[in-house]
N, C-alpha and C positions, 0 to 999 in steps of 0.2 A: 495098828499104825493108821493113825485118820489120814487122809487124802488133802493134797492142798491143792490150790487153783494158783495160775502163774502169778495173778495179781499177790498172792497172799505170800509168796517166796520173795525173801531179802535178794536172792540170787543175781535175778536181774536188774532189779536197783544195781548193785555195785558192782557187778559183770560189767557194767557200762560206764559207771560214771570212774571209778576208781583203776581200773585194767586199764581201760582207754586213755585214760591221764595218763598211766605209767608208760601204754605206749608212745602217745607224743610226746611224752616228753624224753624217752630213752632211744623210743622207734622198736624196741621188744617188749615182751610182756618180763616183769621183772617177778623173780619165785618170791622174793621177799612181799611184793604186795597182794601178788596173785593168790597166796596161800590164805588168805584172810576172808575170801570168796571161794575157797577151792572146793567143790565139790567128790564126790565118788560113788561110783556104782556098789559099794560094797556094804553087803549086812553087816550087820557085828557075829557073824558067823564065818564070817572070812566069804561068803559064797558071790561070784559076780553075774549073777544073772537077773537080779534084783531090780525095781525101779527106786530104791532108795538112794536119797542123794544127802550127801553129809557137808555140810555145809561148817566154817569157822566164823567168827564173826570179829568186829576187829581188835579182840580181847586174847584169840588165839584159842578163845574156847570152842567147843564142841556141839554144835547142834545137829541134831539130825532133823531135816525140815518135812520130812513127810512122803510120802508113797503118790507119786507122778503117773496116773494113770495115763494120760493123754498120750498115745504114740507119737504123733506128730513133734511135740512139745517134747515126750524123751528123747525122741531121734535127734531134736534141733541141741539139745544137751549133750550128747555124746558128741557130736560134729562140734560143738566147740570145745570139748576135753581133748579131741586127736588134734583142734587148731594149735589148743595148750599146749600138747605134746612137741609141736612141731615148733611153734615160736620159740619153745623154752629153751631147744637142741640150738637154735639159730641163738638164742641169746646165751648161753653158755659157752658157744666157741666164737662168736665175735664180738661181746658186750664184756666177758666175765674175767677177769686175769687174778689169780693167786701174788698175795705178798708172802710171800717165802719168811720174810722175818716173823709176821704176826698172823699169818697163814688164814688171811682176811680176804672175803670178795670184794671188789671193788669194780664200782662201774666203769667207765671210759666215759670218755665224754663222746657227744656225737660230732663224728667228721663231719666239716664242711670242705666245701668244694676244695679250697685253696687247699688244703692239707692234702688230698687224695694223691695217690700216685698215679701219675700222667704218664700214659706211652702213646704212641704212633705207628704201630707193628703196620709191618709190610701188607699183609692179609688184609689190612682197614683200609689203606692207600687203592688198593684193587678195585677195593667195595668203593667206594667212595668213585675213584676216577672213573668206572666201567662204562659211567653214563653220564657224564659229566659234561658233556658238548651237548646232549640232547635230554631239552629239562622237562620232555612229556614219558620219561621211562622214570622208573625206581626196581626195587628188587623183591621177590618172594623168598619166603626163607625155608627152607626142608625141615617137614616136618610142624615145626611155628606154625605157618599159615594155614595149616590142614588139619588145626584141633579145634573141631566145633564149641568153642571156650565163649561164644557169644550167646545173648540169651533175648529174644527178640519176639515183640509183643507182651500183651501186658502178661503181670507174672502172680499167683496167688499167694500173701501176706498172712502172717500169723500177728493178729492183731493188730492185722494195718501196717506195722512195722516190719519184722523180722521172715524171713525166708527160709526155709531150707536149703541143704545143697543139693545141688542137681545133679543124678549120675548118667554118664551117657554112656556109649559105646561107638567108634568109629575105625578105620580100616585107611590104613596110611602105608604104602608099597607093600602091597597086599601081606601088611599085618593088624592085627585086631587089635587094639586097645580100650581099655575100660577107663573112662572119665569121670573126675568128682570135681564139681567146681563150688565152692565155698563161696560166698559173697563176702561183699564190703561192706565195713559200718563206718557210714558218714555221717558226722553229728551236725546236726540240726539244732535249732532252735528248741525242740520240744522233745528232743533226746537224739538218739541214738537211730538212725533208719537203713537198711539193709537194701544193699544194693548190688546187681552183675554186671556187669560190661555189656553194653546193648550198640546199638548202631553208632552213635556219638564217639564210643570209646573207639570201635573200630576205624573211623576217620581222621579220629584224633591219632592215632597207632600209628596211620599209611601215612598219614603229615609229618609224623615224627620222624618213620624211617625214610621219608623223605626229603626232608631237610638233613639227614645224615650224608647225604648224597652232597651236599652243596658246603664241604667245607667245613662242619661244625662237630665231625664228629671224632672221639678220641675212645682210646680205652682208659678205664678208673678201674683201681685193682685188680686189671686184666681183664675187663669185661667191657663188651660194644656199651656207648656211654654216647647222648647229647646234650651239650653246651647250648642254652637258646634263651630267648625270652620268650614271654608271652605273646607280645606284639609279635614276632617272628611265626609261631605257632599259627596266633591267631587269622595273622594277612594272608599263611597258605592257605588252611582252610579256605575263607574267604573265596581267596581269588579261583576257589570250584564250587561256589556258591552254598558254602556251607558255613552258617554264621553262629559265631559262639562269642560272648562276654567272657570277658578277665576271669568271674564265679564261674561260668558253666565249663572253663578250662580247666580251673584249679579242680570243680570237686570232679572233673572227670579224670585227671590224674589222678587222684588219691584214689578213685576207683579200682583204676589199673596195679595200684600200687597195692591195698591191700587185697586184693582178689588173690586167693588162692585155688592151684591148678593141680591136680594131683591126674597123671595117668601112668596106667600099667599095664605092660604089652601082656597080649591072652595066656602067654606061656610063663610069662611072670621074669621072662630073665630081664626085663626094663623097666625100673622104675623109677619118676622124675616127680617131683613137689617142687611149684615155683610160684612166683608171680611174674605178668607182662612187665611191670616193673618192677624192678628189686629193691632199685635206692629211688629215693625222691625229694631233690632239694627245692626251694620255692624261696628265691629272691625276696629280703625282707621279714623272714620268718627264721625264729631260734637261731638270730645270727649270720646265718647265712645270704651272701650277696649275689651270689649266681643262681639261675634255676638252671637244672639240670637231672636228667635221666639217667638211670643203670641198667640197663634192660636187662629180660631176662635171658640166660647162660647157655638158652638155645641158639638166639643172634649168634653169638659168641660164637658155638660151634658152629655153624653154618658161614659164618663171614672167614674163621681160621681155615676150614676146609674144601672153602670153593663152593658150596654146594646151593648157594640162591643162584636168580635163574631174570630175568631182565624182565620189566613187561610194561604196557600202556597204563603207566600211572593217571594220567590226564582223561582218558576213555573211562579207567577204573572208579575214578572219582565223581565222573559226572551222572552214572546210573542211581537211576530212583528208586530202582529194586534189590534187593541183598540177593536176592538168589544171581542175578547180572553178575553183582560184583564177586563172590564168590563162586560161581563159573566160570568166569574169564580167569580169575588167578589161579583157578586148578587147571586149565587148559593152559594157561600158560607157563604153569612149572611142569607139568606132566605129558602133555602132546608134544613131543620133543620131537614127534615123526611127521607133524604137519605140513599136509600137502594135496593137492587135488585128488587122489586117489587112496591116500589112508584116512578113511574119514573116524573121528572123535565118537566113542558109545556111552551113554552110563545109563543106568536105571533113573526111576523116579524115585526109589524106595533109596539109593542111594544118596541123592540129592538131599535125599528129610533125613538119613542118619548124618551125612556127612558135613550137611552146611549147621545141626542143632535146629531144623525146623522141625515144628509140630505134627504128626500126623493126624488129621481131621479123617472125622468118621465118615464122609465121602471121597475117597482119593481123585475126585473129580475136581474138589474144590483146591490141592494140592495142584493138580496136575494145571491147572487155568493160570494162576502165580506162574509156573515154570514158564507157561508158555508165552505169557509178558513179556517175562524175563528174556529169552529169544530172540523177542523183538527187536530189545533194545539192543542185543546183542549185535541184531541184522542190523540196526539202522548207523549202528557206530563199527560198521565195517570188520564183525570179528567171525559173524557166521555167514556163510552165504545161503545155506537153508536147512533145513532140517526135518527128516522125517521120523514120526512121531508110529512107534508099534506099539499098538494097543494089547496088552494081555489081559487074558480072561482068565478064570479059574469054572469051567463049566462043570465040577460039582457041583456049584453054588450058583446055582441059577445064572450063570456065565456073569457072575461078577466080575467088574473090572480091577485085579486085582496087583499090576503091577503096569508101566509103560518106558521102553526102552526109545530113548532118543538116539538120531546116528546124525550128527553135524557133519556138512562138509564147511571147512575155513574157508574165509574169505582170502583173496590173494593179499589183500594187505596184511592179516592176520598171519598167514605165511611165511611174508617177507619178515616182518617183525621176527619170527621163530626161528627164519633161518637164522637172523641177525646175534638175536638170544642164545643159540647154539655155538655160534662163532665166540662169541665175548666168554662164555662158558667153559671151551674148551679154553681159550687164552688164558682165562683163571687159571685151574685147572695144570696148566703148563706149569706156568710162573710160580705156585707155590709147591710146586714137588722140582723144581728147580732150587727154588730157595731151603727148604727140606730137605 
């Protein structure tokens, strides 16, 4: 079997141009055209351990393209056959409907807004009013906010374009889970370019669940949903000095949208595949006259069950550091005991699995970021100081090999927490009242 190089496989020519059509234009991968590109692992021996990929072309005929030595390049091939697997499940039970007479698939056409079923359950009205008189709070969601799903600094590209997926591991009420995040492909002018949610996405996220706060938010097919426009988007941002154009709005949603999330607790009894957004409609485009959001099904259970947690949106928003902003919302869904005397611990080895930062081959240069980070924390009234324990590992020539911070809260920090614990428990009440 001679060897081909990616340039010389048809694959990714029409992986891209032809899949990709069928998804915007249906929002799934459809079997009917994806099979014309379909690949497989499999010899003509039946055996799957093979790097052979079997490729149709758009005759239905049969080619086999060649022996894929590159691992990089087969791994990035199987990651998009489990995407296949998974879009196909999603377009089979909400794209595909049987005609009973002629026992025919037939596609659906894509909902828009107007068509969707609109609710207002009790649980959204909570979320929504909890902080409604004070417009520097929003809310953390369990679970949601504590999956390293972000991917921050530059990132390495397989031919400039395409990425692999990135597997992590992180620890959420002290349970483990294993992370795969899949990226987005957002078409460009000169094809197809792969992309993850980096810092933009994550502001644009807190703007959104933001603005859900202020009246605009509803459930669509039983799922946490915002109603908005751009400009709306856009002026929050903004008004915390974060500025984005109408473009860098839209393709940072479609980001969001197709980004796939895959995690599974260590014992394997939980496992979720999602995206931050699920639906994504865009005023002006395929008909559709509203923009608006589906988020993903964790909202949902976290907004149904009480279980977000109140915090300084406005403070959140103005740090220049990720590791800031990701500190203060684990402190503030998690430090439930905050107070002058229980002071807040976490490692630094925690900080780089848990926030998805890098760990550098000096944890010196790790550990000077956190301590930025700190700063800003002290100058926006969340820490009042913090002391810094240095570990060594003096096998090793007393290398520095971990560092345990212990924060005490600022009183304003505090106050806020009590506050947050009070609205909490009020949740908390009211929907096991209403249940």
């Amino acid at each position: 079997m001679s060897e081909i190089s990616i340039e010389d496989s048809p694959l990714f020519r029409e992986i891209f141009l032809e899949v990709r059509a069928e998804r915007r234009k249906y929002g799934h991968i459809s079997d009917e055209v994806y099979k014309s590109v379909r690949w497989s692992n499999l010899d003509p021996d039946g055996s799957d351990d093979s790097r052979h990929y079997l490729i149709r072309n758009d005759k239905g005929e049969e080619i086999l393209a060649g022996l894929i030595t590159d691992k990089p390049i087969a791994d990035y091939l199987a990651a998009l056959d489990a995407e296949y697997e998974r879009r196909k499940a999603a377009f089979d039970k909400e794209q595909v409907k049987i005609n009973k007479k002629g026992n025919k698939i037939e596609k659906k056409k894509i909902k828009l807004f107007k068509s969707l079923d609109k609710s207002n359950p009790f649980q959204l009205e909570l979320f929504t009013q909890s902080n409604k008189n004070s417009s520097e709070y929003s809310q953390t969601v369990e679970l949601y906010d504590f999956i390293p799903k972000y991917v921050w600094g530059k990132i390495e590209r397989v031919k400039d374009k395409f990425l692999e997926p990135i597997k992590r591991e992180f620890v959420c009420r002290n349970v483990k889970y294993k992370l795969v995040i899949s990226p987005a492909f957002v078409e460009e002018v000169d094809g197809f370019r792969a992309y993850f949610p980096g810092k933009r996405e994550e502001l644009v996220e807190d703007a959104l669940r933001k603005l859900m706060t202020e009246d605009r938010a509803l459930y669509l097919e039983e799922d946490a949903s915002l109603a908005f426009t751009l400009y709306q988007l856009q002026k929050e941002l903004a008004a915390h000095n974060h500025t984005y154009d109408y473009t860098q709005l839209k393709e940072s949603l479609e980001i969001l949208a197709k980004t796939n999330i895959e995690i599974e607790s260590e014992d394997k009894s939980a496992k979720l595949l999602f995206s931050p957004i699920e639906m994504l409609g865009l005023s002006g485009q395929n008909g559709e006259t509203q923009t608006f959001v589906k988020f993903s099904n964790l909202l949902t259970r976290s907004i149904n069950e009480g279980t977000y947690r109140l915090f300084n949106y406005e403070k959140v928003m103005s740090y220049d550091s990720v590791i800031a902003r990701q500190l203060h919302k684990r402190m503030a869904h998690h430090y439930v005991q905050a107070s002058f005397t229980e002071k807040y611990e976490i490692l630094l080895s925690t900080i780089i699995r848990d926030f998805g930062l890098t760990k550098q081959k000096r944890i010196q240069q790790n550990l000077q970021k956190v301590e930025t980070a700190i700063e800003e924390l002290k100058n926006k009234e969340v820490v009042l100081n913090c002391k810094v324990e240095k570990i060594y590992n003096y096998e090793k020539k007393q290398r520095l090999e971990d560092v345990k911070f212990c924060f005490q809260p600022h009183p304003s920090f505090v106050n806020e927490t009590k506050k947050a614990n009070a609205v909490s428990k009020q949740t908390r009440e009211a929907i096991k009242m209403v249940l």
